[in-house]
C-alpha positions as CSV (number, residue, x, y, z in Angstrom):
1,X,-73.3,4.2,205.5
2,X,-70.3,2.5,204.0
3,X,-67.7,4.9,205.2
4,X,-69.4,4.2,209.1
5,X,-68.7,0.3,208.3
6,X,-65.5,0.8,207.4
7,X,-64.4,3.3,210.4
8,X,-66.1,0.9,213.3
9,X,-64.3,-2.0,211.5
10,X,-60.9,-0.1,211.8
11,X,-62.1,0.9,215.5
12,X,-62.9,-2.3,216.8
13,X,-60.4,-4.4,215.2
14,X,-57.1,-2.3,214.2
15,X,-54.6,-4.9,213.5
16,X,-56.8,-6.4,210.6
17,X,-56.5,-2.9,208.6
18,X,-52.8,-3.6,207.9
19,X,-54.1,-6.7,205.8
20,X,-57.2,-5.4,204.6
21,X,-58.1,-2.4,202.6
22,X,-61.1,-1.1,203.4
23,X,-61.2,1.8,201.0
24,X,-64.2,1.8,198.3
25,X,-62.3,1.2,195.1
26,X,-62.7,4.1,192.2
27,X,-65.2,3.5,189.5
28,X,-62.8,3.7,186.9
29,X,-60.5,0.8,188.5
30,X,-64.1,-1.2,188.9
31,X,-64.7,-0.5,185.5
32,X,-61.3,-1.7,183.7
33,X,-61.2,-4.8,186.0
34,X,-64.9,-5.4,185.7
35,X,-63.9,-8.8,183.9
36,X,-61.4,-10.2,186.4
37,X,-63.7,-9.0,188.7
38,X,-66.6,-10.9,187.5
39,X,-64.7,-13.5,187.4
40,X,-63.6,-14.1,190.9
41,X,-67.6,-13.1,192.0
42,X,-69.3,-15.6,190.2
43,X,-67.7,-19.5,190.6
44,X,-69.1,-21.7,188.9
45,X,-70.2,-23.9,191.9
46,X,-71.7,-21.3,195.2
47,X,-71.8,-22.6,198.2
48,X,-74.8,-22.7,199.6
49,X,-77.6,-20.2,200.6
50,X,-76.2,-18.7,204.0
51,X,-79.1,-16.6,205.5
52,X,-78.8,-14.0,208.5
53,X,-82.0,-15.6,210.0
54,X,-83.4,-17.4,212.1
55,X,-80.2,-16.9,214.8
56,X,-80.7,-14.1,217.1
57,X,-77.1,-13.0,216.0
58,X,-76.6,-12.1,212.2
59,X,-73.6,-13.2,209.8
60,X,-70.7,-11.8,208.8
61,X,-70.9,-12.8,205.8
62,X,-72.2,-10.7,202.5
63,X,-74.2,-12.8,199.6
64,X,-71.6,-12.2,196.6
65,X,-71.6,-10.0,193.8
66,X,-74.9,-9.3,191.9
67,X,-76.8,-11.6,194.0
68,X,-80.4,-10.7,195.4
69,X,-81.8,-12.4,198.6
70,X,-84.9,-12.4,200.1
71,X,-85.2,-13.7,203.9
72,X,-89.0,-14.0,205.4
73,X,-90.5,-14.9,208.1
74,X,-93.6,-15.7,210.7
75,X,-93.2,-15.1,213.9
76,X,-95.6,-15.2,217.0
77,X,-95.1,-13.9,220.6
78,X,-96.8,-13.6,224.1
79,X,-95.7,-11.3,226.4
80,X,-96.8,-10.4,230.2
81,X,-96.6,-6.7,230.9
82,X,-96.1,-5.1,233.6
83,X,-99.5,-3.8,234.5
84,X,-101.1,-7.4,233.9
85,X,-102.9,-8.8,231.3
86,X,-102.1,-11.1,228.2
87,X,-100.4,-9.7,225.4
88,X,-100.2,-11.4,222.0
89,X,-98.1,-10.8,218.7
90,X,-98.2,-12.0,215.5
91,X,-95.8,-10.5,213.1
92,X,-94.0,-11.4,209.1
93,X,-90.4,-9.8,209.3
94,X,-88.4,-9.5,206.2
95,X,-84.7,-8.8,205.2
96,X,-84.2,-7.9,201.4
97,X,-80.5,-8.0,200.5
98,X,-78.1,-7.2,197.5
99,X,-74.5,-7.6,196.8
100,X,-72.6,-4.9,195.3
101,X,-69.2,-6.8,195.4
102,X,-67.3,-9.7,197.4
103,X,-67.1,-7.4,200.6
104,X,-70.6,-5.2,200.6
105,X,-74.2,-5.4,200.3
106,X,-76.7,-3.4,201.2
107,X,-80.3,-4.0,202.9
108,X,-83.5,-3.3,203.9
109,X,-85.5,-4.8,206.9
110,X,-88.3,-4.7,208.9
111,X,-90.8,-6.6,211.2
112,X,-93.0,-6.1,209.0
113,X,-96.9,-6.5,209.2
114,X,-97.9,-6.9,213.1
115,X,-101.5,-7.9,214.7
116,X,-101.2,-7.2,218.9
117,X,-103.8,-8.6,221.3
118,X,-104.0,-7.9,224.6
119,X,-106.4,-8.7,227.7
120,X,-109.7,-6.4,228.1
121,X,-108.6,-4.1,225.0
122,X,-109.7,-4.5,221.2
123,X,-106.6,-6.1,218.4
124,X,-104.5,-3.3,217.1
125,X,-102.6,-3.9,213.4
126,X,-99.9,-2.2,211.7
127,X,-96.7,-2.3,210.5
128,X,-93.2,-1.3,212.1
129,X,-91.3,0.7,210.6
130,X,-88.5,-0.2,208.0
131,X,-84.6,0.1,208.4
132,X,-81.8,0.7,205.7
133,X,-78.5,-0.4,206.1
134,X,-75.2,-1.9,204.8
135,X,-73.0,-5.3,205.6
136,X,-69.2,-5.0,204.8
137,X,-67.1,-8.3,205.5
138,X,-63.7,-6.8,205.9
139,X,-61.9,-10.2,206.6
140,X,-62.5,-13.2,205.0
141,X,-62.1,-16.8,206.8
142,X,-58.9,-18.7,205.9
143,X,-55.7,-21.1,207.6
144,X,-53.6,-17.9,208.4
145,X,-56.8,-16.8,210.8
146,X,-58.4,-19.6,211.8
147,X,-61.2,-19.8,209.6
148,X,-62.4,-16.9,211.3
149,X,-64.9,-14.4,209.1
150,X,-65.2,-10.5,210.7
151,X,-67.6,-8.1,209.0
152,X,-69.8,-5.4,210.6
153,X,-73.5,-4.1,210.5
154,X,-75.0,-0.4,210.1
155,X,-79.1,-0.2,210.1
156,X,-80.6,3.4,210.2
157,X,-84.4,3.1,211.1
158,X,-86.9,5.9,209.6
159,X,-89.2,7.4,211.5
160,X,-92.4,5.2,210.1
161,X,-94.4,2.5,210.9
162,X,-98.4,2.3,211.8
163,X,-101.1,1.6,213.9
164,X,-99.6,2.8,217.1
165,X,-95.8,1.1,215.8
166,X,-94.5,3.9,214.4
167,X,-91.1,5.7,216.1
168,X,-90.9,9.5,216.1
169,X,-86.9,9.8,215.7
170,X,-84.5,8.2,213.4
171,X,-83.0,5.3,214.9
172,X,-80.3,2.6,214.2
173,X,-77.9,0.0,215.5
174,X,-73.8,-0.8,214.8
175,X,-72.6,-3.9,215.2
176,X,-69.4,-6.0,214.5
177,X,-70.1,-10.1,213.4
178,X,-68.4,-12.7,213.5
179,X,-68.5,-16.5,212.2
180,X,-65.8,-18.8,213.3
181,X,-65.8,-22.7,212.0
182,X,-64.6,-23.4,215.4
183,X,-64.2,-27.6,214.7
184,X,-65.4,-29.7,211.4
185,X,-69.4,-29.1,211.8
186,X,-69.4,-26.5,214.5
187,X,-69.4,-22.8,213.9
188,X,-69.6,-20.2,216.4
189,X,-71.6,-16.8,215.3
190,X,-71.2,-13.8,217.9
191,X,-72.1,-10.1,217.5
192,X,-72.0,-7.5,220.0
193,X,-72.7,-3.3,219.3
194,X,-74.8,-0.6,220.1
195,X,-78.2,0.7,219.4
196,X,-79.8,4.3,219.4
197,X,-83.1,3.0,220.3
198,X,-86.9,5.1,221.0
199,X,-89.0,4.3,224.2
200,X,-92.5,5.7,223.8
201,X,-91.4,8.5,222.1
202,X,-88.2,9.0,223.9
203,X,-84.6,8.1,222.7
204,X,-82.3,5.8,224.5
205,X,-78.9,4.4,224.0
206,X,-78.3,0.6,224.7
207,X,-75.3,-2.0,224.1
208,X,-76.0,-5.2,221.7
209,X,-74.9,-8.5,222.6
210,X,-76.0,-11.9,220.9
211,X,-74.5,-15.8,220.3
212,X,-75.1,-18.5,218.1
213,X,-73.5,-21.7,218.3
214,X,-74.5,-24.3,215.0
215,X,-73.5,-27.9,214.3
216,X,-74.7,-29.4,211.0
217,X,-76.4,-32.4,211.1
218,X,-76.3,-33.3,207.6
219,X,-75.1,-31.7,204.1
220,X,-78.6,-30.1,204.3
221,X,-79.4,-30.0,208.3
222,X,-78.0,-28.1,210.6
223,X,-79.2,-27.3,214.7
224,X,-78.7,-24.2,216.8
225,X,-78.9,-22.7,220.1
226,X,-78.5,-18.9,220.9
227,X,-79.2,-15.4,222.7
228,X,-79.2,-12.4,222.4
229,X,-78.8,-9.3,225.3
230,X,-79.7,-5.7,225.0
231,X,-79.0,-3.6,228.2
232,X,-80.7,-1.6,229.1
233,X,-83.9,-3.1,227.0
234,X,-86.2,0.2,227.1
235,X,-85.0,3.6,228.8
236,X,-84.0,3.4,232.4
237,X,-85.3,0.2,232.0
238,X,-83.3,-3.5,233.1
239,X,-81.4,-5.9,230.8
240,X,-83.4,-7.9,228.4
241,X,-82.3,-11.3,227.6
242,X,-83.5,-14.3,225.0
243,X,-82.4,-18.0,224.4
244,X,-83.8,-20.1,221.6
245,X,-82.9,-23.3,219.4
246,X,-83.9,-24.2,216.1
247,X,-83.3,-26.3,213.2
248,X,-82.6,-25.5,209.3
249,X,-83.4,-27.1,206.3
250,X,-81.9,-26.5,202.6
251,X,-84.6,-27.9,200.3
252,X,-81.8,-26.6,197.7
253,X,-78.7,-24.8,197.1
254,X,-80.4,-22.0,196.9
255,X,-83.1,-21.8,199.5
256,X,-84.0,-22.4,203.4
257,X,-86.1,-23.2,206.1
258,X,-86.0,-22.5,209.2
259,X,-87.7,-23.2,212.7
260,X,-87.2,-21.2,216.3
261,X,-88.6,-21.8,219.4
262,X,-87.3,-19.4,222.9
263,X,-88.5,-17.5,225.1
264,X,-87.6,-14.7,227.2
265,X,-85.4,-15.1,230.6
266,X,-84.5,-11.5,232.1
267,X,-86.3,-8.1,231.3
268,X,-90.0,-7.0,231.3
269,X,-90.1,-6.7,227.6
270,X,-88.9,-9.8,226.4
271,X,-91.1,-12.9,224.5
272,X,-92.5,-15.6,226.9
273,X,-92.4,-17.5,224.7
274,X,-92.2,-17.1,221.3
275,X,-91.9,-19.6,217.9
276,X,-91.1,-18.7,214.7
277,X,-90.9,-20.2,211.3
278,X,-89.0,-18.7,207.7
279,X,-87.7,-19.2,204.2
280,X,-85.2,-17.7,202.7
281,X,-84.3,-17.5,198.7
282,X,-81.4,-16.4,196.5
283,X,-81.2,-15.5,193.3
């Protein structure tokens, strides 16, 4: 997983590797530097909780050395299908993530629990099924750049899940992040990749496209608007695309809040609309 990170990091941005290095250092140097090392990891003031939700695009960002983060949510859905009817979801996603250094983490994600009504047929539970991955920042914001943070995103999804939500193939998604302080208060968030997807049992291959643009309102406040594309959204399917705003709240250094509200404005598959609401924790 890490050696993919590092390979589409020197793909899609090839002039950063001759400032970077992206190799894994040896256990030996970790160990003999370990105090230097947990030195520069752990200063004595963090800034504050930075999670990957509620945005539609994630961070580039990792959460530090040592640290553990838990990101939760409740989100609920309606959706119009095709073939008529009313179609309701109600569903508790969750992101669990740990540092192993300044520049990696890894992580483990899923929708979590679902409920799904629909129109003339009985309410169907489950879960969907889980996803392991890795973050690596490979360049961190500073002057010489333009405050600009790069860092890029492997999940691999197993086949599980329940309740007519499982997949029948391993699936998974690359993507390359970005987060650019783009003015005092204003940060710009994109990500754009590809995803090995399933369809009703079938695999498909789709590109990955997603926005966030934040202003804080406050030391603890901060606002948001953003979408998110996937094309095609199912196999042979048409472009799927989602806009939403929402609002944050840090109750504490070391904790969020969050609230979404979007809805769906191209595809079949997409949420019309949907509202969500999380909190996230580091420890």
């Amino acid at each position: 997983m890490l050696m993919l990170l590092n390979g589409f990091a020197a793909l899609t941005c090839p002039f950063i590797s001759e400032f970077f290095a992206l190799d894994w250092p040896p256990v030996q140097a970790s160990q003999q530097q370990a105090p230097a090392a947990a030195k520069d990891d752990k200063p004595k003031q963090r800034d504050p909780i930075n999670p990957d939700r509620p945005g539609i695009a994630d961070g580039s960002m990792v959460v530090g050395s040592r640290v553990f983060q838990i990101e939760l949510g409740i989100q609920h859905e309606t959706h119009d299908p095709a073939g008529g009817g009313h179609n309701r979801l109600l569903f508790m996603p969750a992101l669990f993530r740990y540092g192993l250094d300044s520049r990696y983490e890894l992580r483990i994600e899923t929708l979590g629990l679902i409920d799904q009504w629909q129109t003339g047929q009985s309410a169907m539970g489950g879960y969907q099924p889980v996803s392991l991955g890795a973050k690596m920042q490979f360049q961190q914001p500073s002057d010489k750049n333009g405050q600009l943070s790069l860092g890029t995103i492997a999940r691999v999804f197993t086949p599980t899940g329940s309740g007519g939500f499982q997949t029948q193939h391993t699936t998974g998604d690359l993507r390359l992040a970005a987060d650019w302080t783009m003015a005092p208060h204003w940060y710009l968030n994109p990500n754009f990749g590809f995803g090995f997807y399933e369809d009703n049992g079938r695999p498909f291959s789709t590109l990955l496209g997603a926005l966030t643009l934040s202003r804080d309102l406050d030391s603890k406040t901060q606002a948001f608007v953003d979408g998110g594309v996937q094309s095609p959204e199912d196999r042979g399917g048409l472009t799927g695309t989602i806009l939403d705003i929402g609002i944050t709240y840090l109750p504490t250094n070391d904790t969020q809040l969050d609230f979404s509200i979007g809805t769906g404005v191209s595809g079949h598959s997409t949420p019309r609309p949907f509202v969500g609401l999380g909190y996230s924790v580091r420890f």
